[in-house]
C-alpha positions in Angstrom: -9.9 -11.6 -3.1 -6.6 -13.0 -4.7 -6.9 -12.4 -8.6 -4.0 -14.1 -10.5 -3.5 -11.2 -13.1 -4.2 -7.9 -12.8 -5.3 -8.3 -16.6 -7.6 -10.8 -16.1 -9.6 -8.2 -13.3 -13.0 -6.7 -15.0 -12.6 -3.3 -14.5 -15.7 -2.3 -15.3 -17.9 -0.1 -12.0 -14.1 0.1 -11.1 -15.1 3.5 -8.8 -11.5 4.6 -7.7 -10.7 7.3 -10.1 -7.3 7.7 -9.2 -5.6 4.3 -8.5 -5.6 1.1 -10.7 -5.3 -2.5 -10.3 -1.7 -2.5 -12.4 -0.3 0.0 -9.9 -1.6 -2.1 -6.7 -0.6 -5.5 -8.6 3.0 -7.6 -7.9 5.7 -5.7 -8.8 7.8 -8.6 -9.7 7.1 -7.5 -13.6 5.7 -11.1 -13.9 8.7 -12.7 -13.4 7.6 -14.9 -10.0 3.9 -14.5 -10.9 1.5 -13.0 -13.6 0.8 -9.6 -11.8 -1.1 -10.9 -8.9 -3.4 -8.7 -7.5 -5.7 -8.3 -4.5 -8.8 -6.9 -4.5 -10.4 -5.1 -1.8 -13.5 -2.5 -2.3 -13.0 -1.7 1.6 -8.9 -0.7 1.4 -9.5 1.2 -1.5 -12.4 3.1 -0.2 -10.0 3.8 2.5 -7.1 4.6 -0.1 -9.2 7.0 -2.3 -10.6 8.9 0.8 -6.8 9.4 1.9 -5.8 10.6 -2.0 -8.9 13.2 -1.4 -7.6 13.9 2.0 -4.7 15.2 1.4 -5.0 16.6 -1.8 -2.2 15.5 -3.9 -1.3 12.0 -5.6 0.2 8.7 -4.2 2.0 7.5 -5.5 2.2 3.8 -4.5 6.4 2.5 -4.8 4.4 -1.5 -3.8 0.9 -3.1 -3.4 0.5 -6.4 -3.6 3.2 -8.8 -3.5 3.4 -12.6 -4.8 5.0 -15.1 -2.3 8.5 -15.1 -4.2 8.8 -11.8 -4.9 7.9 -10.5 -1.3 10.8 -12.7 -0.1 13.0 -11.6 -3.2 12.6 -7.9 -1.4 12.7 -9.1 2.1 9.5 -8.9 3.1 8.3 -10.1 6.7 7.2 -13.6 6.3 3.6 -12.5 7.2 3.2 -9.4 5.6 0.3 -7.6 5.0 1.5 -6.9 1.3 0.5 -11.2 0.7 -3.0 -9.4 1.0 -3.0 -5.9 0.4 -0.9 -3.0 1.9 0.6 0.1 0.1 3.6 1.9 0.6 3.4 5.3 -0.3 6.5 7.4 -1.8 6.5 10.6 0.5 7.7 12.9 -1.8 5.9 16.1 -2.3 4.2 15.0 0.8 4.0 16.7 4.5 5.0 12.9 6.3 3.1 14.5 9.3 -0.3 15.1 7.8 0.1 12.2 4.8 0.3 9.7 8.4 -2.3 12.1 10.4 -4.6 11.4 7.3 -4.2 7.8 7.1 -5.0 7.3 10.4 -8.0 9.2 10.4 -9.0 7.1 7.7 -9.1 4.0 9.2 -5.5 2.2 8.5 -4.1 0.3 11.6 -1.0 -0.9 10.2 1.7 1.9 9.7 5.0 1.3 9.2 7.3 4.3 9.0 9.8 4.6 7.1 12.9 7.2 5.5 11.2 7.5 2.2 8.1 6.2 2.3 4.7 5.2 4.8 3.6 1.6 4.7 0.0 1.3 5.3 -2.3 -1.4 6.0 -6.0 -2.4 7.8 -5.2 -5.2 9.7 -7.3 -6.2 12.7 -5.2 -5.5 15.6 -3.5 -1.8 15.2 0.5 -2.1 14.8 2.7 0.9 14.0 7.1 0.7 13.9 10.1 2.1 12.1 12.3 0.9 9.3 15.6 1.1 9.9 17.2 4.6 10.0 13.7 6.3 10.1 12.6 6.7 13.7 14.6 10.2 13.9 12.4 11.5 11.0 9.1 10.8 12.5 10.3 12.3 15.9 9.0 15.7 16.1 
């Protein structure tokens, strides 16, 4: 569910103790939109179980993106941050077991990349590398 501010989302029974709707909202700083944010209980089930998976924060570098800014970064046309997707600074992190956590926890899209994982829970599974990442992943 699109929500056109992240200020304007009642927080109240909010029930994921260690994310917020600012950090998940359009990074754009309002300048293309007011802090859109998307809202979905399911994702961030999935998001707090990984957080408690592996033990450490996430820290989440984008979340939701508004049209303009997503093609301001050069986001795919389609991509799954229009809805909701994270991509999650790996620093401090094991890459290995941050990605063999998320996909024991259910997210289908991963996206791979030098500094960070790109995660998602689209229907159809997808996984690929961002440029100059593939020999980082290779074990």
């Amino acid at each position: 569910m699109l929500i056109r501010s992240f200020t304007l989302f009642d927080t109240s029974g909010w029930r994921w103790p260690h994310f917020s709707p600012q950090e998940l909202s359009c990074k754009c700083g309002g300048r293309l939109c007011g802090g859109e944010y998307w809202h979905d209980p399911e994702f961030l089930d999935a998001l707090e179980a990984l957080r408690a998976a592996v033990g450490q924060p996430l820290v989440i570098n984008s979340g939701h993106r508004c049209a303009l800014w997503n093609t301001h970064v050069g986001g795919a046309a389609h991509s799954m941050h229009r809805q909701i997707a994270v991509d999650i600074a790996l620093a401090w992190h094991d890459r290995f077991a941050l990605l063999a956590a998320a996909q024991q926890g259910g997210f289908t899209g991963i996206g791979l990349g030098r500094h960070f994982l790109h995660l998602d829970r689209r229907s159809k599974p997808a996984r690929w590398y961002y440029s100059g990442s593939k020999a980082l992943w290779e074990r």
